[in-house]
C-alpha positions in Angstrom: 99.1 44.4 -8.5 98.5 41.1 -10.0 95.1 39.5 -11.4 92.8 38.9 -8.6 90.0 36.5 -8.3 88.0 38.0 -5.0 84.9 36.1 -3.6 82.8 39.2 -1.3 80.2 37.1 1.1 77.0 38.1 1.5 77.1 36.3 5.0 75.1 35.8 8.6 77.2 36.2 11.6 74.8 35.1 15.2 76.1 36.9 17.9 78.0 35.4 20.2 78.3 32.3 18.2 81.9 32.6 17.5 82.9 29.0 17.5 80.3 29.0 14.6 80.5 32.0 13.0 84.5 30.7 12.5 83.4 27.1 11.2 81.1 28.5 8.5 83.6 31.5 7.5 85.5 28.4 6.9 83.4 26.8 4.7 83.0 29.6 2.3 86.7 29.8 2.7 87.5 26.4 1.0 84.1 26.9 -1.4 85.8 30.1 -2.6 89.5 28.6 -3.0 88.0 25.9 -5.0 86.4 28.6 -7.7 89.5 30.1 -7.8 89.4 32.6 -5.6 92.9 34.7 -4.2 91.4 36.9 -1.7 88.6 36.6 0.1 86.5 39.5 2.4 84.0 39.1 5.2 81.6 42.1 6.7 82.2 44.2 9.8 82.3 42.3 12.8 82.5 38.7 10.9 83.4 36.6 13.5 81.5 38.2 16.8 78.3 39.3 15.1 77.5 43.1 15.5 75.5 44.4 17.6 75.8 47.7 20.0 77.3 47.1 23.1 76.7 43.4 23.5 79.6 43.1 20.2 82.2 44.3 23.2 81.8 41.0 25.7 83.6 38.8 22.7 86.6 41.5 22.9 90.2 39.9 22.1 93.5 40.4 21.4 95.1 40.0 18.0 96.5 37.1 18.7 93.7 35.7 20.3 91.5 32.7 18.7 89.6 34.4 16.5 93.2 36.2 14.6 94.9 32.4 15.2 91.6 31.1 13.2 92.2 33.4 10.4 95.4 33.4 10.1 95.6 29.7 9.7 92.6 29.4 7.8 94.7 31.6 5.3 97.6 28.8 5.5 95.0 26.1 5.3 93.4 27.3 1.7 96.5 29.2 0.6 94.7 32.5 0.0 94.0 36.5 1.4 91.5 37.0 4.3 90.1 39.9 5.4 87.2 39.4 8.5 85.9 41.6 11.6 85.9 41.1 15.3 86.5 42.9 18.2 89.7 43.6 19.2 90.8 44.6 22.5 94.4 46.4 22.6 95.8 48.2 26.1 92.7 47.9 27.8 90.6 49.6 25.1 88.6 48.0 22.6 88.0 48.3 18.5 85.9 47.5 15.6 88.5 46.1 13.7 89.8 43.8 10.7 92.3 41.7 10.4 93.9 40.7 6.6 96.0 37.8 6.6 97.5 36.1 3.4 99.1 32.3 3.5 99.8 31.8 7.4 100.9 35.3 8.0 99.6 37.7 9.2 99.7 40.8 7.6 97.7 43.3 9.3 95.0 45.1 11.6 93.0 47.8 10.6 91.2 49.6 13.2 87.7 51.3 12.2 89.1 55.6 12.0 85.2 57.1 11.9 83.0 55.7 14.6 79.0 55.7 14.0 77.7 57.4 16.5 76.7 54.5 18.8 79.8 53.0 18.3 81.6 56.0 19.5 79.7 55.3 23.2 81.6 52.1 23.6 84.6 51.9 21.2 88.0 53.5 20.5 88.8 54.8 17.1 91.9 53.8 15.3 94.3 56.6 14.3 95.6 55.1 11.1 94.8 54.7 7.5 97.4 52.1 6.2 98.3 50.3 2.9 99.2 46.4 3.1 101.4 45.0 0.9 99.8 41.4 0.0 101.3 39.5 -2.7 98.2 40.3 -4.8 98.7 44.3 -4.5 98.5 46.9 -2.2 95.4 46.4 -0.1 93.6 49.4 2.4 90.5 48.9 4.2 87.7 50.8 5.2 84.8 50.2 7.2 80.9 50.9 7.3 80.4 54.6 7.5 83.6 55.8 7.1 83.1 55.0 3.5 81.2 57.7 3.2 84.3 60.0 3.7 85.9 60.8 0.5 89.1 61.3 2.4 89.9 58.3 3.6 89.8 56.5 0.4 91.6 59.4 -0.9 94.3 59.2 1.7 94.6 55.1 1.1 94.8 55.6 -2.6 97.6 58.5 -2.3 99.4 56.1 -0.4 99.4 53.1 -3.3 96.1 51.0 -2.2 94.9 49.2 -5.6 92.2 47.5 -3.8 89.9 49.2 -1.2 88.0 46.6 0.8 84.5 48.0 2.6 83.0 46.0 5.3 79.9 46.7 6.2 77.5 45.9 9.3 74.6 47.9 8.4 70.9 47.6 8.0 69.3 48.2 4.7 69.4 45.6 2.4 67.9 44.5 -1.0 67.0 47.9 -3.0 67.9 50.1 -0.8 71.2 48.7 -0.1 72.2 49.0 -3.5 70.6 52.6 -3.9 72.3 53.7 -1.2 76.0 52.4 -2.4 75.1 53.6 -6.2 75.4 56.8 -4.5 78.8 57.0 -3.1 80.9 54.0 -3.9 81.3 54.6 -8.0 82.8 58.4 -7.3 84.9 56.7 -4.7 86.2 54.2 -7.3 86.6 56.8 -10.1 88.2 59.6 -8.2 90.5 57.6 -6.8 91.2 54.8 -9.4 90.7 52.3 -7.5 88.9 49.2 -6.9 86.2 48.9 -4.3 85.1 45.7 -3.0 82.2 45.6 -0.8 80.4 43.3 1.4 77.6 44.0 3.9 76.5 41.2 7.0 73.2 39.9 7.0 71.6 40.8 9.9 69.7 38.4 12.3 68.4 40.5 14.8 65.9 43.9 14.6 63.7 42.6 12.3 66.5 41.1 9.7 67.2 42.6 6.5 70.8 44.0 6.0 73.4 42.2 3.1 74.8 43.0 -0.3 77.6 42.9 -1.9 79.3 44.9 -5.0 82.5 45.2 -6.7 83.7 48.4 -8.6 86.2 49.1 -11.4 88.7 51.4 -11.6 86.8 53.7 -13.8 84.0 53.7 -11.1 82.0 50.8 -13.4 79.9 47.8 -11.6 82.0 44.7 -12.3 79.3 42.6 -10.1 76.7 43.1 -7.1 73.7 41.0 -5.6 71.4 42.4 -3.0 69.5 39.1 -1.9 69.3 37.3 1.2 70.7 34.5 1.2 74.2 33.5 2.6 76.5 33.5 -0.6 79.4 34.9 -2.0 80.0 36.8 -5.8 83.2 36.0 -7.8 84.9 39.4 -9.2 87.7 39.2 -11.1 90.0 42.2 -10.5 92.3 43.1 -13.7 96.2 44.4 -12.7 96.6 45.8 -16.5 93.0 47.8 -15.9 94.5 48.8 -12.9 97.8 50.1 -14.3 95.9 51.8 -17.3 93.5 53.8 -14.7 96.7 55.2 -13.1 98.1 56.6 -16.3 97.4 60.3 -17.3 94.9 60.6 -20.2 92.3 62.7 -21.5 90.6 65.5 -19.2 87.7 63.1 -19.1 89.8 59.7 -18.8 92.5 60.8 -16.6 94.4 59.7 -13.1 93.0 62.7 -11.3 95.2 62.2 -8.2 97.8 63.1 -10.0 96.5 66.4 -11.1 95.8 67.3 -7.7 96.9 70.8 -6.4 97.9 70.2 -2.5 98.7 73.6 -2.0 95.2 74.5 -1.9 93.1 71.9 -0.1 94.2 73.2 3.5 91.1 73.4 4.6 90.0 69.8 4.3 92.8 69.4 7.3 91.3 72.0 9.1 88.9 71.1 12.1 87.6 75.1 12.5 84.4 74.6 10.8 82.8 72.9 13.7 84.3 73.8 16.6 
């Protein structure tokens, strides 16, 4: 990977409001160029505004107007994007996120683990993949599917440098960050990785919601703000840190992927447990 500047946006999507959701996602867009930034990453549901079923009516396709925005948005500022919307695909529709770098567009990731809710009304996507950006090797995962140590761990066999994690969920302030202190640092460590998180505002059932947090390699905080205000946080994302995480060490400093034993984690494949 290279040296990445990323800008993570604490920011407010109003349902519905696409047209403006769009304008001000551009906004923060040229803001973030400006400082510098190479990559920028938006919450779950970004451009529609999330909220369970009503989300669905703004459904389109992935070359629809919202994608088209993006994508030239991308071109326009000359950097990454990664932003949410509904995406409807053969009839069905999913939480999804599009990543586009300089007028292209480079992918769609389709949420794999559906809340609960979301499961009512959505298709899941059947794919964890790694894009190749100029700026590294880039995988994506949503909301609560963070909260499964395989997926990351899937994404990071498969060369991801950079996990981005947007989020659409409730708690904010305190709780938002006790909640990710939790979880996210093993996910970075583990995996040697960096995680780059972002959670929307929300506007409706009594507010609240936001927070954003970047994580090293080593599983370290590199930045994270938890107020309520629309914003974003610089994070600067090293490639030699990177490289050194990913290079066998000590038993306490080490790339544990590659000290993995396959041969016994069968199991984790295994859906008898529940059945």
């Amino acid at each position: 990977m290279r040296d990445v500047k990323v800008a993570m946006v604490n920011f407010l999507p109003i349902l519905g409001d696409v047209e403006g959701n769009l304008s001000r996602m551009e906004e923060f867009t040229a803001l973030a160029k400006q400082e510098g930034a190479s990559l920028i990453c938006f919450p779950e549901l970004s451009a529609t505004g999330y909220s369970i079923p009503q989300s669905m009516q703004y459904a389109e396709s992935s070359d629809g107007r919202i994608a088209s925005f993006i994508v030239g948005m991308s071109e326009r500022h000359e950097i990454c994007v990664s932003a949410g919307f509904v995406e409807l695909l053969e009839g069905k529709k999913f939480i999804s996120q599009i990543l586009a770098e300089s007028g292209r567009k480079i992918g769609i990731y389709r949420k794999t683990h559906l809340g609960h809710h979301e499961r009512e009304f959505f298709h899941s996507g059947n794919e964890l993949p790694v894009f190749e950006t100029s700026l590294g090797k880039v995988g994506i995962s949503i909301c609560w599917e963070s909260r499964f140590p395989e997926v990351v761990g899937v994404l990071a066999l498969n060369g991801a440098e950079m996990i981005l994690m947007p989020y659409a969920s409730g708690p904010g302030g305190i709780q938002r960050r006790d909640i990710w202190h939790r979880y996210l640092p093993t996910r970075a460590r583990d995996n040697s990785v960096y995680i780059v998180a972002c959670n929307s505002l929300r506007d409706e059932d009594g507010g609240a919601g936001g927070g954003v947090m970047a994580l090293g390699c080593k599983g370290d905080v590199l930045s994270e703000d938890y107020s309520f205000d629309e914003k974003f946080l610089l994070t600067d994302l090293s490639a030699e840190e990177s490289s050194k995480a990913r290079t066998r060490g000590t038993m306490g400093d080490n790339y544990f992927l590659a000290e993995r034993r396959p041969e016994l984690y069968s199991d984790l494949a295994s859906d008898r447990f529940f059945n």
